[in-house]
C-alpha positions as CSV (number, residue, x, y, z in Angstrom):
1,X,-58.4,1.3,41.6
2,X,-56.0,1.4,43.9
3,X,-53.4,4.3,45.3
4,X,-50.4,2.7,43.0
5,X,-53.0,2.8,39.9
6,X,-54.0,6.0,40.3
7,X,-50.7,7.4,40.3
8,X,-49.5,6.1,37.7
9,X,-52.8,7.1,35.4
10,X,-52.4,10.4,36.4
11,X,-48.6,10.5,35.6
12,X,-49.2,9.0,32.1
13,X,-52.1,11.5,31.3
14,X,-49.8,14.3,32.5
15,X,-46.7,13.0,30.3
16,X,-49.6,13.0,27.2
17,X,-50.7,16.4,27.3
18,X,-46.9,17.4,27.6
19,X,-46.5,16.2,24.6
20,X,-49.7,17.4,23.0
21,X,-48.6,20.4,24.2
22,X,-45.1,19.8,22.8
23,X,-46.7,18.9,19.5
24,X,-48.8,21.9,19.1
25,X,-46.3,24.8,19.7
26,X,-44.0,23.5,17.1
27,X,-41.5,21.2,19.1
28,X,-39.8,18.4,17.3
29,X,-39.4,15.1,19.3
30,X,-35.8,14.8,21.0
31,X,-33.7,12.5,18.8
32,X,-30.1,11.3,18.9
33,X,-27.6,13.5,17.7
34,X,-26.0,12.1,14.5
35,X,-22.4,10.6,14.7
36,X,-20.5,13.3,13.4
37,X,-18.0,11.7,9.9
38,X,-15.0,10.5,10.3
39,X,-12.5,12.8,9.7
40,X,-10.0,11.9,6.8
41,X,-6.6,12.4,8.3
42,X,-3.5,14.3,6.0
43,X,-1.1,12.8,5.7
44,X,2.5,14.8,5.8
45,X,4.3,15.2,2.0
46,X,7.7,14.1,1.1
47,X,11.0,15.6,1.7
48,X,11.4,18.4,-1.3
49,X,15.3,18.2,-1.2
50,X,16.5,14.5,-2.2
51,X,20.1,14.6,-1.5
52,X,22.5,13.1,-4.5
53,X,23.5,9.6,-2.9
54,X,27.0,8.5,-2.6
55,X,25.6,5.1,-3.9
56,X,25.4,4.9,-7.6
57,X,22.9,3.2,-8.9
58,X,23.4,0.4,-11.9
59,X,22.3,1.3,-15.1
60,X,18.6,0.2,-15.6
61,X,18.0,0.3,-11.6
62,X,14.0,-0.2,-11.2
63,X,12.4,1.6,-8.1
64,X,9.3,-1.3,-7.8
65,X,7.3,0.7,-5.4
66,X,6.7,4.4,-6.0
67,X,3.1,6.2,-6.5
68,X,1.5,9.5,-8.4
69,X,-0.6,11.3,-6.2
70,X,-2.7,13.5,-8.4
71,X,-2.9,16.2,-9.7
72,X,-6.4,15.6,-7.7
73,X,-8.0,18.6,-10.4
74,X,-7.1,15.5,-13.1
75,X,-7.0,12.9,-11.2
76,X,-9.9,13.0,-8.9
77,X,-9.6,11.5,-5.0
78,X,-11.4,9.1,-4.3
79,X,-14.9,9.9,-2.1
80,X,-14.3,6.9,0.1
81,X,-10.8,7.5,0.3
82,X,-8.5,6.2,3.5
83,X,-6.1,9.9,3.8
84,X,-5.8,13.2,2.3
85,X,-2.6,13.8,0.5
86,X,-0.6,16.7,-1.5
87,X,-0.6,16.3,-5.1
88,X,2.8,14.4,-5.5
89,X,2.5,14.7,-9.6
90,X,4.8,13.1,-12.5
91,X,7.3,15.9,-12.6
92,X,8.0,16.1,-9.0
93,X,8.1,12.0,-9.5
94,X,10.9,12.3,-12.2
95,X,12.6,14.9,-10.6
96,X,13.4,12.4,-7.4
97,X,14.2,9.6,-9.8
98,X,16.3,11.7,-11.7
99,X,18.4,13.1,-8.7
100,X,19.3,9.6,-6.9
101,X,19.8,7.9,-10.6
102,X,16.8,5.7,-11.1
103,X,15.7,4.8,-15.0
104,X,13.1,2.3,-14.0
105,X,10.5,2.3,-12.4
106,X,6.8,0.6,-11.3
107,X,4.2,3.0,-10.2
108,X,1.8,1.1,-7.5
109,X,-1.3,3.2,-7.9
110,X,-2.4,3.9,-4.1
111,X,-5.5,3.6,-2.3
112,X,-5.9,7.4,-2.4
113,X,-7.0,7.4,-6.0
114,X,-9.3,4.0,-5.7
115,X,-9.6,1.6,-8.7
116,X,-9.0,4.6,-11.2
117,X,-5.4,3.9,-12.5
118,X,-5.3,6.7,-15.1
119,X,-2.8,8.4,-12.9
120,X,-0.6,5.2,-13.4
121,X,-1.7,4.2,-17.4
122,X,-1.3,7.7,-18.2
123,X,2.4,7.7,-16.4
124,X,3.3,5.0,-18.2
125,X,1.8,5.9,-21.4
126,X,4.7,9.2,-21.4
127,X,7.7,6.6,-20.2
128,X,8.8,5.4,-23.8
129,X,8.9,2.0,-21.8
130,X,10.5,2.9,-19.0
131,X,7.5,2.7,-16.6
132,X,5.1,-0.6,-15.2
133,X,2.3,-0.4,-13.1
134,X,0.4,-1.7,-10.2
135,X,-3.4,-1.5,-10.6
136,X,-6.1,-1.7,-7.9
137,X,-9.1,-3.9,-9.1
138,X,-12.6,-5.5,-7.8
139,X,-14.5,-7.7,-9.1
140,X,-17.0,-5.2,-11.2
141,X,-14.4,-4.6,-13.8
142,X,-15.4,-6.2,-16.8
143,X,-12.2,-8.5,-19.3
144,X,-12.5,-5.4,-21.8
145,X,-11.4,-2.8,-18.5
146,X,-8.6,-5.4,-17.5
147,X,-7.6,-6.0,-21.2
148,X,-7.1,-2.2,-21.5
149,X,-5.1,-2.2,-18.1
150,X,-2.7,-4.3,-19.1
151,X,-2.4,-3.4,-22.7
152,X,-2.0,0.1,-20.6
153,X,1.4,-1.4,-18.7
154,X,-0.4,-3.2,-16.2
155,X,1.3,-5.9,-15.0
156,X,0.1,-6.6,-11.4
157,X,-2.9,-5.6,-8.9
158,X,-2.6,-4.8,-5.4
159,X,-4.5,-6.1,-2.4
160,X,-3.5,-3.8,1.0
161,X,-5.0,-6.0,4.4
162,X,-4.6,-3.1,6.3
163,X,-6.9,-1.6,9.1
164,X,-6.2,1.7,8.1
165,X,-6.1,1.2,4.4
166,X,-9.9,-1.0,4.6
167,X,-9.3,-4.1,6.2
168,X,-9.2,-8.2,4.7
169,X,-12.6,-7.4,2.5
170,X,-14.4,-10.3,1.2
171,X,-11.7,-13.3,0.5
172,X,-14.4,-14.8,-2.1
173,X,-14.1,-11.5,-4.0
174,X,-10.3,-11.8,-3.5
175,X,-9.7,-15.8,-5.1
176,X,-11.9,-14.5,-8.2
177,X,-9.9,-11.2,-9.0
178,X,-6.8,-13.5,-8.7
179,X,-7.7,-15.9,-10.9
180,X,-8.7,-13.2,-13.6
181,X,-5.6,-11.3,-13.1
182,X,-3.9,-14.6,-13.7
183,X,-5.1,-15.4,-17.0
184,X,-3.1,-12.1,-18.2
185,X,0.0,-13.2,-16.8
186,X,-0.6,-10.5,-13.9
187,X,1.5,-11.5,-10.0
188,X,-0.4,-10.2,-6.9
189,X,1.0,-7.7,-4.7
190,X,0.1,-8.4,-1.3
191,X,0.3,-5.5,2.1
192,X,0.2,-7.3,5.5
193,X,-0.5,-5.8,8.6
194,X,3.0,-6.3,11.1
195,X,3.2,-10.6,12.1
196,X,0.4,-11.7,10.1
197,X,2.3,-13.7,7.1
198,X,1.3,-16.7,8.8
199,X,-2.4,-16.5,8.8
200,X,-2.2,-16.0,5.0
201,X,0.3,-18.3,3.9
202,X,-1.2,-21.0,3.2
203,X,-3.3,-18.8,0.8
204,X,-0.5,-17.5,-0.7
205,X,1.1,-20.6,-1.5
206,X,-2.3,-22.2,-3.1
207,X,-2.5,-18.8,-5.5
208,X,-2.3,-19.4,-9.4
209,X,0.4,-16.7,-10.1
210,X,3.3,-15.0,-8.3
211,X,3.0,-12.9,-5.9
212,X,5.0,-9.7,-4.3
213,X,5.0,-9.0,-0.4
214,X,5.2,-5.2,0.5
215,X,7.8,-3.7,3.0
216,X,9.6,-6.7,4.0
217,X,6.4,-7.8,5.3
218,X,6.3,-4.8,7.6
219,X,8.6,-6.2,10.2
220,X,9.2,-4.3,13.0
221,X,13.0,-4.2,13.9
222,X,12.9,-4.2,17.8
223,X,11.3,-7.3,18.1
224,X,14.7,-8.8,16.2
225,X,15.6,-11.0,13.9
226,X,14.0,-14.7,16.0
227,X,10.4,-12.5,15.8
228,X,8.3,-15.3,14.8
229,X,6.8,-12.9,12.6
230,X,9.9,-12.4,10.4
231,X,10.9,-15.9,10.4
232,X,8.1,-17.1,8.7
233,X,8.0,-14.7,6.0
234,X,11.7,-16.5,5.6
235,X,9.8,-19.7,5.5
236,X,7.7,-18.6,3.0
237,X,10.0,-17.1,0.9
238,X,12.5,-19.7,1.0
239,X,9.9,-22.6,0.1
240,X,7.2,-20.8,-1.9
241,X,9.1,-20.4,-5.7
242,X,6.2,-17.8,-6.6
243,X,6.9,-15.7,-3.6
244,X,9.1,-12.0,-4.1
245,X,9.6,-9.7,-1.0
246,X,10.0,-5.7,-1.5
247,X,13.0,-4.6,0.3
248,X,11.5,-1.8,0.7
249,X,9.8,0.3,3.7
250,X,13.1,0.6,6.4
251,X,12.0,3.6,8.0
252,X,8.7,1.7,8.3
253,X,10.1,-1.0,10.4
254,X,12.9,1.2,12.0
255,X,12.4,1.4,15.4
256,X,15.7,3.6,16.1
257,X,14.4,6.4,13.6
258,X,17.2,7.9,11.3
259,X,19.8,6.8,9.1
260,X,16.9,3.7,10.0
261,X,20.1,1.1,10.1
262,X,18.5,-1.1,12.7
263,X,16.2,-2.2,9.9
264,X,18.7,-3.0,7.7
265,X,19.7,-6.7,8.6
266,X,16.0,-7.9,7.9
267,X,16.6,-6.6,4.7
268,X,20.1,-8.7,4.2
269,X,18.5,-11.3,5.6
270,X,15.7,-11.7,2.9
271,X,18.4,-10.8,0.4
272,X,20.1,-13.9,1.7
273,X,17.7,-15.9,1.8
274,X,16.5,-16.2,-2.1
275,X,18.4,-13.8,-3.9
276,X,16.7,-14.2,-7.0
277,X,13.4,-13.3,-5.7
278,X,14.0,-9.7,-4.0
279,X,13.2,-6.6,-5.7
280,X,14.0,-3.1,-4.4
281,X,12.2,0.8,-4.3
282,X,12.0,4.1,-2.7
283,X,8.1,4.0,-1.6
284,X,8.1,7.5,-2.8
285,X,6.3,10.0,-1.6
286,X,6.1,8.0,1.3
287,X,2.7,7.8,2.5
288,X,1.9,7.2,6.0
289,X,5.3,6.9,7.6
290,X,6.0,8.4,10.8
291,X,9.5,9.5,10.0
292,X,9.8,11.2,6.5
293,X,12.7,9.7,4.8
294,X,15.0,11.3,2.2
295,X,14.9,9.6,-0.7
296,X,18.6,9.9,-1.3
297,X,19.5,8.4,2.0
298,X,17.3,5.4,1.2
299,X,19.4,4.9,-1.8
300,X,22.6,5.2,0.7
301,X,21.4,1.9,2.1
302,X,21.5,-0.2,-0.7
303,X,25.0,-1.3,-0.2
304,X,24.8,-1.8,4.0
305,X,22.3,-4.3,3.2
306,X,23.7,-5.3,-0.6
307,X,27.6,-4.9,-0.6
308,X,28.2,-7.0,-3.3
309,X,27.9,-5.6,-6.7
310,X,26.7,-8.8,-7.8
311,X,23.6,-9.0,-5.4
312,X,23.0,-5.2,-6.1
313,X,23.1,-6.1,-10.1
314,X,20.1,-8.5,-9.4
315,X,17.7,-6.5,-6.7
316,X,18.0,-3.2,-8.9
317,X,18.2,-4.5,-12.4
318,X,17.8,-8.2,-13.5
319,X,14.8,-9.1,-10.8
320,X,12.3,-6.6,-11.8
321,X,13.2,-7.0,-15.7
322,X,12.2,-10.6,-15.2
323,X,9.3,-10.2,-13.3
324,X,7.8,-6.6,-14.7
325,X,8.9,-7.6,-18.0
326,X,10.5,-4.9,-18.9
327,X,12.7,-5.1,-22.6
């Protein structure tokens, strides 16, 4: 044996009976420290003092995007769930619509409360008609669960491809709760992440049923109104028949914060550009935003980006009675 063999012999022998050593007083084996979870962030809760707006509202307005958060001791969280959130319950919910003058409305039931929609069913259930909803769905629900949904005021389920809210998921899974949904007369509602529309038109445009875009398609107002982004969700709303755009979300694509007016010519511009295929709403209690809007200020904007009482007659009333149904 030579003097490099030797060493190393003697080194391993004296690293065994370290840990024989080790082993007999007791010591557990070093491991890695566990990742510590992920904390869920909170987000911040609405503005408690909706002004009154100057703009009054048509009879039978419809706010088409709103949500119930809790309360979570009824209406549970869910475990895997993207953000931590106030309860934002029905009464504070009718107390908004109340103040700025809505009588319509579609609850979108978020991603905070999973696919339980008895915060939504239960809504509508106390609305005397007034109320539609939104559901979020997979592919485990069984044609009895998604009978009961829509004979619950379900008339639409929701598919966010957002980072933060989960990501794309599995598009397989995605085509088969489509063409469910389609068979009871259900339209898609569809949340993009900012200048994506073009990746998923061409899906879009081969679906069965119509389909919604959230939030103007979260534009983003400084890039303007020749961002590539926003001119193809023109494109696609101009020559897709089944496609509806939200005008909704300004103060998510503001990029000048407060009164949010920069936003508001890509929302005339989709007005414009299929009139009968635009629907409008608050996105009450405004989850995730970075400024916190008042509600009645939002309401303020219909006419900057609307002035004509004919165009406001079809985003607040006649649209979303044609496409929610509603008597």
């Amino acid at each position: 044996m030579n003097r490099r063999e030797c060493l190393h012999l003697l080194s391993g022998l004296a690293g065994a009976a370290l840990a024989s050593e080790a082993r007999a007083q007791g010591a557990e084996p070093k491991t890695e420290p566990k990742a510590e979870p992920k904390a869920i962030p909170t987000i911040t809760p609405p503005d408690p003092n909706p002004k009154v707006p100057s703009f009054k509202l048509p009879p039978t307005s419809c706010d088409t995007h709103t949500h119930i958060f809790g309360p979570a001791s009824r209406y549970p969280f869910a475990e895997k769930r993207p953000y931590n959130t106030a309860d934002a319950p029905l009464e504070a919910f009718r107390s908004v619509h109340e103040k700025i003058g809505v009588e319509r409305c579609v609850i979108v039931n978020a991603t905070v409360h999973g696919t339980d929609n008895r915060v939504v069913t239960d809504a509508i259930a106390q609305s005397e008609g007034a109320y539609k909803g939104i559901a979020n769905v997979d592919d485990e629900m069984t044609e009895k669960e998604l009978a009961a949904l829509d004979k619950g005021g379900i008339c639409g389920c929701r598919f966010a491809f957002l980072k933060r809210l989960g990501g794309v998921g599995d598009m397989a899974k995605f085509q088969r709760i489509v063409h469910r949904v389609a068979e009871l007369g259900w339209h898609i509602d569809v949340y993009f992440e900012p200048g994506t529309i073009a990746e998923f038109a061409s899906i879009l445009t081969a679906l069965p049923t119509p389909y919604v875009i959230d939030h103007m398609g979260t534009v983003q107002a400084r890039k303007g109104l020749d961002d590539p982004g926003f001119t193809a969700l023109l494109d696609l709303q101009k020559k897709d028949e089944k496609c509806w755009v939200k005008i909704t979300g300004l103060e998510r694509a503001s990029a000048a914060g407060k009164p949010f007016h920069d936003a508001v010519p890509f929302a005339k511009a989709l007005i414009d550009n299929a009139p009968d295929r635009v629907i409008w709403g608050t996105d009450w209690p405004h989850p995730n935003v970075k400024i916190m809007p008042n509600d009645g200020e939002i309401v303020d904007l219909i006419p900057l980006f609307a002035p004509e009482a004919r165009v406001q007659q079809k985003l607040l009333v006649d649209n979303p009675a044609r496409l929610f149904k509603f008597t």
